[in-house]
C-alpha positions as CSV (number, residue, x, y, z in Angstrom):
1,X,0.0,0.0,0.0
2,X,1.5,3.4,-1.1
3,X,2.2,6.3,1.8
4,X,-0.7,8.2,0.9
5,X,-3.1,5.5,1.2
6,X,-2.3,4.4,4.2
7,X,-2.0,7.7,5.5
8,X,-5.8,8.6,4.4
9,X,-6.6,5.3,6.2
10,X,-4.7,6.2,9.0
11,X,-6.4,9.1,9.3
12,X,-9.8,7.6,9.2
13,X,-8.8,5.0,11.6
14,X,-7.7,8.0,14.1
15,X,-11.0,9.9,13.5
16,X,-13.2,7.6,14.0
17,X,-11.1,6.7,17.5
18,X,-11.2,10.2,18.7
19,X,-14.7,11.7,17.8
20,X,-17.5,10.7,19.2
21,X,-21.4,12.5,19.4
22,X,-20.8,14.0,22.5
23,X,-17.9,16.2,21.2
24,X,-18.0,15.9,17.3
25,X,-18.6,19.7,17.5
26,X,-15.2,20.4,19.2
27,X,-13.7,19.4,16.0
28,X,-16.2,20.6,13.3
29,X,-15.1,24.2,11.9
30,X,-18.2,26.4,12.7
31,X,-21.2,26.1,10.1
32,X,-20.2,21.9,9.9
33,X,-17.6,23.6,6.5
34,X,-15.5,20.0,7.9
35,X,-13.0,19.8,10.2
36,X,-11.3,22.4,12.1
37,X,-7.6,23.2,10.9
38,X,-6.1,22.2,13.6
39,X,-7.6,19.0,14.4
40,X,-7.2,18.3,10.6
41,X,-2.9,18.7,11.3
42,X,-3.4,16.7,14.6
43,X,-4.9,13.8,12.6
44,X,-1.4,14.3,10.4
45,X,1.0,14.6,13.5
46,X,-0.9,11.3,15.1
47,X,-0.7,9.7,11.7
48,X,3.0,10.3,11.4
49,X,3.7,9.6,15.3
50,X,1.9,6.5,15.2
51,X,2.6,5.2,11.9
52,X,3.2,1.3,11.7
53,X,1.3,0.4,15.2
54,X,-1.7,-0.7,15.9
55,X,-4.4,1.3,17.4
56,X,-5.8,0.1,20.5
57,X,-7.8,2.9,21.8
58,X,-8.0,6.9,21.5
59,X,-10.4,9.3,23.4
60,X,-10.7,13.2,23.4
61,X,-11.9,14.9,26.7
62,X,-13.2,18.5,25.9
63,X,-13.7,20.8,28.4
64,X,-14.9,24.6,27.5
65,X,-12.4,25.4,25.0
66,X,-9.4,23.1,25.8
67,X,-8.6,19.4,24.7
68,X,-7.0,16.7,25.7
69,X,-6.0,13.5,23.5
70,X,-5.3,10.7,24.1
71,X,-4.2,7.9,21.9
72,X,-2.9,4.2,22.7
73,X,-1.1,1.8,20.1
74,X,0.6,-1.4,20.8
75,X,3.4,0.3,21.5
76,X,3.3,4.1,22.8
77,X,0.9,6.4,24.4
78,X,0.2,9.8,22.6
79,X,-1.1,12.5,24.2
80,X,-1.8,16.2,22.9
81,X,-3.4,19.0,24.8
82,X,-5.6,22.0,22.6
83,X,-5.5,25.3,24.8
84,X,-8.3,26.3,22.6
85,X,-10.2,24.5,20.5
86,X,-12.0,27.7,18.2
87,X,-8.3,28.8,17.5
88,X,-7.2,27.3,13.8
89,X,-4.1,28.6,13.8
90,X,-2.3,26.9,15.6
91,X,-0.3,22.9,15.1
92,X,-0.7,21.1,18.4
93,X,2.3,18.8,19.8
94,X,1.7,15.0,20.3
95,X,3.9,13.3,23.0
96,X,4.3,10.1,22.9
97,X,5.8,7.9,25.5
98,X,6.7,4.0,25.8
99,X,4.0,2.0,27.0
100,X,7.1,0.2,28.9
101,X,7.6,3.4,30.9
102,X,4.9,2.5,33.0
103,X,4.8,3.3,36.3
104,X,1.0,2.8,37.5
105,X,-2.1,1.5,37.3
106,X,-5.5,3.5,38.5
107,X,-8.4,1.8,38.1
108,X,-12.0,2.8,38.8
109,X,-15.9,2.1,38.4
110,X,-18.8,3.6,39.0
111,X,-21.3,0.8,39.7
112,X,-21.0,-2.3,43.1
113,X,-20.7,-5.6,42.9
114,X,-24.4,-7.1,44.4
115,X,-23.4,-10.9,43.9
116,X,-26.0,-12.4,42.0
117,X,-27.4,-9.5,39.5
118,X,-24.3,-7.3,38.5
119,X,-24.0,-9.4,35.2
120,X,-27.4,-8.8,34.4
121,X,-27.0,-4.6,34.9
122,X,-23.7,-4.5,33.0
123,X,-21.3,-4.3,35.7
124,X,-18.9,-2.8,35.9
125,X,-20.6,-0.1,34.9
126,X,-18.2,2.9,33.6
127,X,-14.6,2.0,34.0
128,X,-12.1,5.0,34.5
129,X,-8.4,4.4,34.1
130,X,-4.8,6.6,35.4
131,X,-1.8,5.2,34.1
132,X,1.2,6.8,35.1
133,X,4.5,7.2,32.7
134,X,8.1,7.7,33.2
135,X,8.9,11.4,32.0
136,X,5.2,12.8,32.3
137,X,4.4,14.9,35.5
138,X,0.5,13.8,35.0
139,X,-1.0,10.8,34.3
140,X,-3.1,10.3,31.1
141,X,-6.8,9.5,32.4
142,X,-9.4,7.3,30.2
143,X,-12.6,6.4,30.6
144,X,-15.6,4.6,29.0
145,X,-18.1,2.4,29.4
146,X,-17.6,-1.4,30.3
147,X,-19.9,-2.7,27.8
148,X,-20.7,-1.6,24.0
149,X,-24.0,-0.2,24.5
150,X,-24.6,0.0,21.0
151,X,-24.5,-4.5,20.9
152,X,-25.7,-6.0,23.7
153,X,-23.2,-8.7,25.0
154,X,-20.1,-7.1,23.4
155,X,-17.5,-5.5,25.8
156,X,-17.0,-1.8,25.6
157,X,-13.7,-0.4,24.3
158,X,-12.0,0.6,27.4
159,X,-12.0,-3.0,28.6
160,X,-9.4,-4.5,26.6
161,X,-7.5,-1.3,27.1
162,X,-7.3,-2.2,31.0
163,X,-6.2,-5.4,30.1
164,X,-3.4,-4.1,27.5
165,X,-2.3,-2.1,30.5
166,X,-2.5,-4.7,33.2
167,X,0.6,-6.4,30.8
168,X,2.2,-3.8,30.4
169,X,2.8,-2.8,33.9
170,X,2.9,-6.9,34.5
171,X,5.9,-6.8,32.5
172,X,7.1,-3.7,34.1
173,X,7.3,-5.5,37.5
174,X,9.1,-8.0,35.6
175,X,11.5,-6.4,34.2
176,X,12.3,-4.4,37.3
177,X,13.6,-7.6,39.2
């Protein structure tokens, strides 16, 4: 497959990761003309940054006019933050950090376990994660729902993040001795 073409699937691939219907406007220039400039060079720095690895899970926080992105692979964690959102001008900066630079794991959920019927209400419930990096002063915070509530019976996609993660710092520990 030629650069170009797997660049423009690339970019797709991110998209579709990162927006979602509670904050496709955050990324829609005003008047729905397509995307805002600067979320259309993000999609080119994330393309480039993560080029070759395989998405595992991306999700943008917006709050008021600022940003936050955050994008997993196999391999690296990506994060950019947007100061503001409504300015086009400007070419946000993605970090990106080995995933083997772990340091911790946060984990959690917004619903109790009742015994018998927390498989039958979807439990966990929403699943929040805080993983922890070497060389970052914060840690990148992700959250989403346990199960796909668009097909019943299919796990949501923060789930097999968590267990991406627990390997990670697994192997971490390992390493370490």
């Amino acid at each position: 497959m030629a650069q170009t073409e797997r660049n423009v699937e690339r970019f797709g691939e991110l998209d579709n990761a990162i927006r979602t219907e509670d904050n496709d406007d955050a990324f829609l220039a005003p008047g729905n003309q397509g995307f805002r400039e600067w979320y259309r060079r993000l999609l080119s720095t994330l393309a480039l940054i993560t080029d070759g690895e395989a998405l595992e899970y991306a999700e943008a926080t917006v709050a008021g006019t600022s940003a936050k992105i955050a994008v997993f692979t196999d391999r690296h964690v990506v994060v950019t933050f947007v100061e503001d959102i409504e300015d086009d001008d400007q070419s946000p900066m993605a970090t990106a950090v080995p995933r083997s630079a772990i340091r911790s794991l946060s984990v959690s959920t917004d619903m109790a376990h009742d015994g018998k019927s927390a498989a039958l209400v979807g439990w966990p419930g929403e699943v929040y994660i805080g993983v922890q990096y070497e060389g970052q002063d914060d840690p990148v915070i992700v959250g989403g729902p346990s199960f796909d509530r668009t097909v019943p019976g299919h796990v949501g996609a923060i789930m097999p993040l968590l267990e991406s993660l627990r390997r990670d710092l697994a192997a971490r520990g390992t390493d370490a001795g």
